[in-house]
N, C-alpha and C positions, 0 to 999 in steps of 0.2 A: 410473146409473138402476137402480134392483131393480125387479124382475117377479118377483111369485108364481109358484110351480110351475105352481100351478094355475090361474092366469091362462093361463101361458103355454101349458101343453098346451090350451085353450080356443083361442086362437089360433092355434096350428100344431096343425089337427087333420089336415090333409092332407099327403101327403107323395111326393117324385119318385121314380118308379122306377129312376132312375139313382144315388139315392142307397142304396136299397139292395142294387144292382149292387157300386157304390164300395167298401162296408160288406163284401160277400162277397170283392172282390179286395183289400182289406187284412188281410183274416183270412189267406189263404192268402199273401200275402206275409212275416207274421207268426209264427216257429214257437210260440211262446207262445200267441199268440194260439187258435192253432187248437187246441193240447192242452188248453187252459182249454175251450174250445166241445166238444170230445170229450169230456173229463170231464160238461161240464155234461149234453148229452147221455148220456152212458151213465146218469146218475143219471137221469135220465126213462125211461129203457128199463128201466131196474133197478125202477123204482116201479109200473109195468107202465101207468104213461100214453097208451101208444100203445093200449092194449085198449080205451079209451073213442072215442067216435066220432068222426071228423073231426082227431083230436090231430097223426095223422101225416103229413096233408095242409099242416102248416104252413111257412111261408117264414121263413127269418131275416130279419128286418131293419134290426136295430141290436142291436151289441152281440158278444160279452160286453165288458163295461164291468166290470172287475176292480176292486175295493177292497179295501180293510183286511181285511173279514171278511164278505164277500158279492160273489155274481158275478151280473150282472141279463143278462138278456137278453130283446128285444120279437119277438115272432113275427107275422105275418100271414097271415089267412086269410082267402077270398074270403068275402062278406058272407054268402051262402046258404048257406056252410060253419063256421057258429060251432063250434068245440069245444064239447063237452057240458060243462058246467059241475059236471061227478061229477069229472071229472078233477081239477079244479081245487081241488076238495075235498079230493082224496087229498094233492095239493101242501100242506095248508094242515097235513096229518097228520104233514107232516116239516119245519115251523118254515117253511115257501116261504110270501112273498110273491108276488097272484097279482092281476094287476089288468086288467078284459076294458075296452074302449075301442073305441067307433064311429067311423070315420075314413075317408079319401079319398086315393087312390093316383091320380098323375097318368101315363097310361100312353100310349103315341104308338099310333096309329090307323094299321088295316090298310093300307096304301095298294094303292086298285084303279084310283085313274084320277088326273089332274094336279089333282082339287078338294081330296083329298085332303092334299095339300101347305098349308104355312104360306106365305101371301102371299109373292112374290119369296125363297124361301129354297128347297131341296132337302131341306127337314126335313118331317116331317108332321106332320098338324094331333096333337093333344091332346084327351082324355075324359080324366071321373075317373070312377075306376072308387069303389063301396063296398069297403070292407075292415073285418074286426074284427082289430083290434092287442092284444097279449096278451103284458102284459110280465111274466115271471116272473124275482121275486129270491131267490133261493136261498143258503143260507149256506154259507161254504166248508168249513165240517166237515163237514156232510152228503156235501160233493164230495170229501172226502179219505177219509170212510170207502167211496166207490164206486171206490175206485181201481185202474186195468187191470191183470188180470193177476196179483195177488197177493191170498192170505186167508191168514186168519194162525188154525192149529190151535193149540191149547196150546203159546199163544206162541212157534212160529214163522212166519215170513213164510214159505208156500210157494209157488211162482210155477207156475202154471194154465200154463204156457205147456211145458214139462217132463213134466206130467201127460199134456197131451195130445201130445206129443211120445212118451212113452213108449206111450201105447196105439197111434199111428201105428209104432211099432216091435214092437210084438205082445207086450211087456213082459207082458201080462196073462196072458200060456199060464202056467200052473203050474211048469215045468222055471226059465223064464227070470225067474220071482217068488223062487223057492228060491235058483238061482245068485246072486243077487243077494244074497239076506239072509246067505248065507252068505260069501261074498267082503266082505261089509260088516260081518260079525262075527269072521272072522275081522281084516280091516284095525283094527277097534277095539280087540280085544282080544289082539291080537297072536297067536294060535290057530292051531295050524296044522288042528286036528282039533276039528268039533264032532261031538256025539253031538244026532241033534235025534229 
């Protein structure tokens, strides 16, 4: 039997909190998983998305869902917390796919007394809460040029991690900038003496 997309997201417009509980303890089971979701994240922190309102308040809830040449992922936000839709504009500046959706979170009820509870069970009862769902598809080239930890000067890869290793060693004083260029010019050019 086929069902439209769009049928079907019509029909599953609600969705259980346990699912995406599920959703978060497979990612972290996952180590792929999660460096795709890191990446995908840093390229939202990199596009400065979290500077528009409500963006950083959002929950994962499905996803990343990795393909060929795109990694999507659906975020959730309580209903009276939509993201600002400038964000979403900024995504649309870097080829992202960006699609907001009204929907319904099934979440289990505070329990303060035995009414609480689901008939003859020890579960508690059920509300749906409002949610806006915000699925963003991103291209993987965009995620491969935000990649941790290295930029690349006149063509070479040089890894940020080193940089800041070195100013954590005080590399930066003047004495320990010189020793350096000089033990490195001499190693390259076999020197035992420069004149600088």
């Amino acid at each position: 039997m086929f069902i439209r997309k769009n049928l079907w997201n019509k029909i599953n417009t609600y969705m259980e909190l346990k699912n995406v509980i599920d959703n978060t303890k497979d990612i972290y089971m996952t180590d792929s998983m999660l460096s795709v979701l890191l990446d995908f994240e840093r390229v939202l922190d990199e596009v400065d998305l979290y500077a528009f309102k409500n963006w950083i308040k959002g929950e994962l809830a499905k996803g990343p869902d990795d393909e060929k040449y795109w990694v999507t992922c659906q975020f959730m936000y309580p209903y009276n917390l939509m993201p600002d839709p400038q964000g979403g504009r900024r995504l649309l500046d870097y080829n992202c796919k960006i699609h907001y959706q009204e929907s319904e979170v099934t979440v289990p009820v505070k329990v303060e007394s035995p009414e609480d509870f689901q008939a003859g069970t020890k579960l508690p009862k059920k509300k749906k809460n409002k949610v806006w769902l915000v699925t963003i598809r991103m291209p993987k080239d965009l995620i491969s040029d935000y990649r941790q930890g290295f930029v690349e000067i006149e063509g070479q890869n040089i890894n940020l991690e080193d940089v800041d290793e070195a100013w954590d060693d005080d590399l930066d004083e003047e004495g320990a900038v010189e020793g350096s260029v000089m033990d490195a010019a001499e190693e390259d050019l076999g020197l035992d003496e420069l004149e600088i």
